[in-house]
C-alpha positions, 0 to 999 in steps of 0.5 A: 051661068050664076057669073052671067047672073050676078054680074047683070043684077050687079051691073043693075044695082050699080045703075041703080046707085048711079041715078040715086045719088047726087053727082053723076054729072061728074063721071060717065053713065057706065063707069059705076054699073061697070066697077059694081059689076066687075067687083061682083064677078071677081068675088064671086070668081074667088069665092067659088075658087075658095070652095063656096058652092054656086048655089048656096045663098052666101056666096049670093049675098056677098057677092052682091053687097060688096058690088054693092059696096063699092058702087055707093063708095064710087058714087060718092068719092068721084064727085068730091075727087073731081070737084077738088081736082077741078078746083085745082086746076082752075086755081092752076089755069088762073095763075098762069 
């Protein structure tokens, strides 16, 4: 039930990045929610096979700042990656 908890609040932070950071007009609505999500659950997965205690409160904050982590990471490498492939292709495209 802890996985089912720390994926939802998880999925909610990566939203929450989502909508605080500029260009989310270059990716789709889930894609940020659902890496955050997916990242907090497989660490969450691998640190309870480690031995960590589901009801400890590190595994908890791990957990949620690596979702965390990567949902500001994501958030700001793929408007700058799809800029600069967009441009690429248009200089492509305008050759032709």
């Amino acid at each position: 039930m802890e996985l089912l908890f720390v994926t939802l609040i998880s999925f909610c932070i990566g939203l929450g990045a989502r909508y605080a950071l500029p260009g989310r007009d270059t990716y789709g609505v889930a894609l940020v929610p659902a890496i955050a999500a997916a990242v907090s659950a497989v660490v969450w997965v691998g640190l309870t096979w480690l031995g960590w205690k589901f009801d400890g409160g590190w595994i908890w904050v791990v957990s949620l700042a690596a979702g965390a982590v990567i949902s500001l990471v994501i958030a700001l490498a793929v408007p700058r990656l799809r800029r600069s492939t967009d441009d690429a292709m248009l200089q492509q495209l305008s050759r032709a």
